[in-house]
VEXDREN-2710 file (C-alpha; in Angstrom, 1 decimal):
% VEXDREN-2710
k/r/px/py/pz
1/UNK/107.6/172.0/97.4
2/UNK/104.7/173.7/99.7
3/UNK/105.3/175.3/103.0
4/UNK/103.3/172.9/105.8
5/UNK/102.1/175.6/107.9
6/UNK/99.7/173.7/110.4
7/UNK/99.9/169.8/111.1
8/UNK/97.7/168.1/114.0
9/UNK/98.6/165.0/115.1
10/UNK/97.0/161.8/117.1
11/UNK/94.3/165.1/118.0
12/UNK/91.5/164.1/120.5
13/UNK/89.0/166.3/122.7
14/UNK/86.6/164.9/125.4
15/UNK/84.2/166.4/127.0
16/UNK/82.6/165.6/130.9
17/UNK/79.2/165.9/131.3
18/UNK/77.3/164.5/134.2
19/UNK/80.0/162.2/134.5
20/UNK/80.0/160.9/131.2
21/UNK/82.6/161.4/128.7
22/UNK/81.7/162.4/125.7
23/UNK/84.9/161.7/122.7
24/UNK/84.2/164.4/120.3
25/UNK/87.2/164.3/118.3
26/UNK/88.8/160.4/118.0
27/UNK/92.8/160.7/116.6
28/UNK/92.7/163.7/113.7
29/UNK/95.8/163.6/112.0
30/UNK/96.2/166.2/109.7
31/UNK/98.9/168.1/107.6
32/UNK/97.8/171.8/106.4
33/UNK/100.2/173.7/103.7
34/UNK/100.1/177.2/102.6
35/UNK/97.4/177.8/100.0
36/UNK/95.4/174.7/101.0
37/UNK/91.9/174.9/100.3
38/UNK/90.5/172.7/102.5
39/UNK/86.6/171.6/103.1
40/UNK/85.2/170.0/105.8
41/UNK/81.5/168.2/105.8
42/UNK/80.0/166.4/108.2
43/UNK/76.7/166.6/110.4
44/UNK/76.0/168.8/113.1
45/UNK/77.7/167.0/116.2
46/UNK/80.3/165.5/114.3
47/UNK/83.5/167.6/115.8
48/UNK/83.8/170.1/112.9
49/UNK/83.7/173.2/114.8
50/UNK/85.5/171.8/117.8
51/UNK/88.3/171.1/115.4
52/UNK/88.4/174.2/113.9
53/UNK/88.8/176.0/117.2
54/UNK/91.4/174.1/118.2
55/UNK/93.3/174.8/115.1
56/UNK/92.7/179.1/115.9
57/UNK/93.9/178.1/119.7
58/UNK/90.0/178.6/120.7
59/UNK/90.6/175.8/123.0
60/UNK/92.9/172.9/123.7
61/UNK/93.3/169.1/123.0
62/UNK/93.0/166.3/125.5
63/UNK/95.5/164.6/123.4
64/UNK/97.4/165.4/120.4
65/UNK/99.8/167.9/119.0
66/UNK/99.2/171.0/116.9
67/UNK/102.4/172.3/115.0
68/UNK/102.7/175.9/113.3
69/UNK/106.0/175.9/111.2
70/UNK/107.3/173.0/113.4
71/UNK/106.9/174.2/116.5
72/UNK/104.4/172.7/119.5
73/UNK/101.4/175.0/120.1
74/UNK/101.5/173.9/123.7
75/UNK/104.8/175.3/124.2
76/UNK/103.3/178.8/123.6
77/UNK/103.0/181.4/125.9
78/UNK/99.3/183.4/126.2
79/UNK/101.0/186.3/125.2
80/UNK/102.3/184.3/121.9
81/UNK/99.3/182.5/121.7
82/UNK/96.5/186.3/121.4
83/UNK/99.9/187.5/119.1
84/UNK/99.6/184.0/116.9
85/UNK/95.2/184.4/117.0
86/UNK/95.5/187.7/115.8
87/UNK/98.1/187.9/113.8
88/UNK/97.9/184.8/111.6
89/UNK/94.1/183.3/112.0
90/UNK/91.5/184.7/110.5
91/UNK/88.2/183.6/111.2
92/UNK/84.7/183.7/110.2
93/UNK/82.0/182.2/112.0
94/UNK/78.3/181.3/111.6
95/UNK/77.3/183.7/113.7
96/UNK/78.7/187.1/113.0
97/UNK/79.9/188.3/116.4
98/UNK/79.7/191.7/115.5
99/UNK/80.0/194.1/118.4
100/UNK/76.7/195.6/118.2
101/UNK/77.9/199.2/119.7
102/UNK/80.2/199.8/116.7
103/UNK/79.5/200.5/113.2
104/UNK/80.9/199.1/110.3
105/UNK/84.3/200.5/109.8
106/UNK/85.2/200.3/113.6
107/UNK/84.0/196.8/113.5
108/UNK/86.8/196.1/110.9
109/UNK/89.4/198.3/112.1
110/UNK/89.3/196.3/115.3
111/UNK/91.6/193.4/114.7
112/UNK/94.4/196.8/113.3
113/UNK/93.9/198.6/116.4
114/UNK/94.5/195.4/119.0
115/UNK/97.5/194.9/116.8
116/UNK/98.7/199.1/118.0
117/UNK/98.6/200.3/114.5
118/UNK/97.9/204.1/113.7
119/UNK/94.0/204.7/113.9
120/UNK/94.6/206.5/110.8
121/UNK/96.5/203.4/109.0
122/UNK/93.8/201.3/110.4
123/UNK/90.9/203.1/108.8
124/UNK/92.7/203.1/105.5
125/UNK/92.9/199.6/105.7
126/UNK/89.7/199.3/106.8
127/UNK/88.2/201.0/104.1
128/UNK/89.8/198.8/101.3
129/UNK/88.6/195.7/102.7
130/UNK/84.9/197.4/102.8
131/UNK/84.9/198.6/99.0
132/UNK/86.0/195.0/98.2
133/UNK/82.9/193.7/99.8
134/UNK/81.0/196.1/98.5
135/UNK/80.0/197.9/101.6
136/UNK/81.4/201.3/101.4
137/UNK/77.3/202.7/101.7
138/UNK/77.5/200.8/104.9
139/UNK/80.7/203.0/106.4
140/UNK/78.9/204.1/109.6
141/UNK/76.0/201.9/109.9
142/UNK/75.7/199.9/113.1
143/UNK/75.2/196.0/112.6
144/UNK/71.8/196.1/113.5
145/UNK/71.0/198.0/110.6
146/UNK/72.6/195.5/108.1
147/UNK/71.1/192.5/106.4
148/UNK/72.1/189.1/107.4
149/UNK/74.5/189.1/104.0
150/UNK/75.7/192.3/105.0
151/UNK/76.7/191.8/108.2
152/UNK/78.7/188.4/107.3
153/UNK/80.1/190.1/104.8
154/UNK/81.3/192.8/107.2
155/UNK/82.9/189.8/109.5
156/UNK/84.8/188.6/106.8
157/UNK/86.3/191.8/106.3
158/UNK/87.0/191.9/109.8
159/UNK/88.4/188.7/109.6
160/UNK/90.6/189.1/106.0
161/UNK/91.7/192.9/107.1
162/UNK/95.0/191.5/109.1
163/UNK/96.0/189.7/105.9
164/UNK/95.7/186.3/108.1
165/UNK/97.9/182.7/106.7
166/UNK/95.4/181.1/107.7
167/UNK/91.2/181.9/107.0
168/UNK/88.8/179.5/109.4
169/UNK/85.5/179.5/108.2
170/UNK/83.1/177.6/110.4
171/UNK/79.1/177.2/108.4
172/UNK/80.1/180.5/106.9
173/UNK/76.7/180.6/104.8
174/UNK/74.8/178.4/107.5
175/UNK/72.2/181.7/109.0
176/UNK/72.2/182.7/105.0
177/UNK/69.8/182.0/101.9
178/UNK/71.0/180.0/99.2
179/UNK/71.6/183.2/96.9
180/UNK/72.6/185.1/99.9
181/UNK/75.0/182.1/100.5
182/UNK/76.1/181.9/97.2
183/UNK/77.1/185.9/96.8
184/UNK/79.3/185.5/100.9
185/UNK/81.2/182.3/99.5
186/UNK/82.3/184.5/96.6
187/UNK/83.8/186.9/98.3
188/UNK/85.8/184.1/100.6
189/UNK/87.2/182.9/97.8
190/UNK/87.9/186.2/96.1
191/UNK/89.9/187.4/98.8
192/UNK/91.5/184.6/99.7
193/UNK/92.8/184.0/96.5
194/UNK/94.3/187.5/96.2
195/UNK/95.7/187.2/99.8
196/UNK/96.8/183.2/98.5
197/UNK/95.7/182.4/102.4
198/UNK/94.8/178.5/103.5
199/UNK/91.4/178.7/103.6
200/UNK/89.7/175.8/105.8
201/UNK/86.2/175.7/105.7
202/UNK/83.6/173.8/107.7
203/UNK/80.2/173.1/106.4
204/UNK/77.0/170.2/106.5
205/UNK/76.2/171.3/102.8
206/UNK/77.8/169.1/100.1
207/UNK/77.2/172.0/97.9
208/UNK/79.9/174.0/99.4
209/UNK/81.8/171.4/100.4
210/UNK/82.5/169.9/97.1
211/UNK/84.7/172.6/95.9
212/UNK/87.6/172.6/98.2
213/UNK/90.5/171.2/96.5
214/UNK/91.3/169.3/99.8
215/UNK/88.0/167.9/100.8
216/UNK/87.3/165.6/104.2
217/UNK/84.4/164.3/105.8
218/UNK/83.9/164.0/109.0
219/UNK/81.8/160.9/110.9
220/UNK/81.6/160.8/114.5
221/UNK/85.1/162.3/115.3
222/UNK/87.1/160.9/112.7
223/UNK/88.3/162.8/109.4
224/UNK/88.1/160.7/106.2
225/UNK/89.4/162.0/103.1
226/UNK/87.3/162.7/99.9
227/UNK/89.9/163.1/96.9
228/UNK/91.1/166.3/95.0
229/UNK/88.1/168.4/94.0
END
């Protein structure tokens, strides 16, 4: 029997503005195990990415529950909460939020050293996850010195280097070319399969999101589901 890891329940989110409130996400009820492959499509505005933050703790339901393991989110601490972010969530965003001042292998080692763990057991680390995404050329390059392709591929190394449960990718190949695109999935899925992660990935192209093995589409806050891929 799989391990449920994550499960959402009766989820909403509203948003205030100008006095008007604005029901982004409608009632998601949603039961996540580990090794899911799960894809999410849906148009821009539909409550894709608002869900997906509130699954990595990026924010917080008006309503609803989110479980890990059984146990409330809400009844986490902040302390718990950074420990949960950073120790079990991986994500990878559209846009790559490198930090700009760092090169490539500090960029990755990041996540290693908030965790405390030896600078030198960090960069060793580190550097695995960089010849696996074929970027050991780019060691001491700064991010502005990267392709687009390279430096998403150096976020997901940043993201996959803590060995997350969990891998959050929100338009992952959305600032990319379709080759570009193509060659940045692959690695997703490479990893994630040898780290046998639950990947949940967010997307508006059908392309991608016809491939998860869980597959959903979501309409103006609600989550439909699309069969087995």
């Amino acid at each position: 029997m799989s391990e449920q890891i994550l499960q959402v329940s009766g989820l909403k989110k509203t948003f205030s503005k100008n006095g008007v409130e604005i029901h982004v996400l409608k009632g998601i009820d949603l039961d996540i195990n580990r090794g899911d492959f799960i894809t999410i499509m849906g148009p821009s505005g539909a409550g894709k990415s608002t869900l997906l933050h509130l699954f990595g703790l990026l924010d917080k339901p008006t309503e609803g529950e989110i479980f890990f393991r059984g146990r409330k989110v809400r009844e986490f601490s902040e302390d718990e909460e950074s420990r949960f972010r950073n120790e079990n969530i991986g994500f990878v965003f559209q846009f790559y939020h490198l930090l700009q001042d760092f090169d490539v292998i500090e960029n990755i080692m990041m996540p290693l050293l908030i965790r405390k763990m030896k600078a030198n057991d960090a960069l060793s680390k580190a550097e695995v996850f960089l010849e696996i995404m074929g970027l050991k050329e780019r060691k001491n390059h700064k991010p502005g010195e990267l392709s687009g392709g390279e430096q998403q591929r150096v976020a997901i190394a940043r993201a996959l280097v803590n060995e997350p449960e969990i891998i959050l990718a929100d338009e992952p190949t959305g600032n990319l070319d379709r080759k570009t695109g193509k060659e940045v999935l692959n690695y997703i899925l490479s990893v994630n399969a040898k780290l046998s992660s639950t990947l949940i990935l967010v997307t508006h192209d059908p392309g991608i999101g016809n491939i998860g093995a869980r597959q959903y589409n979501m309409v103006d806050g609600e989550l439909f589901p699309l069969g087995v891929g």
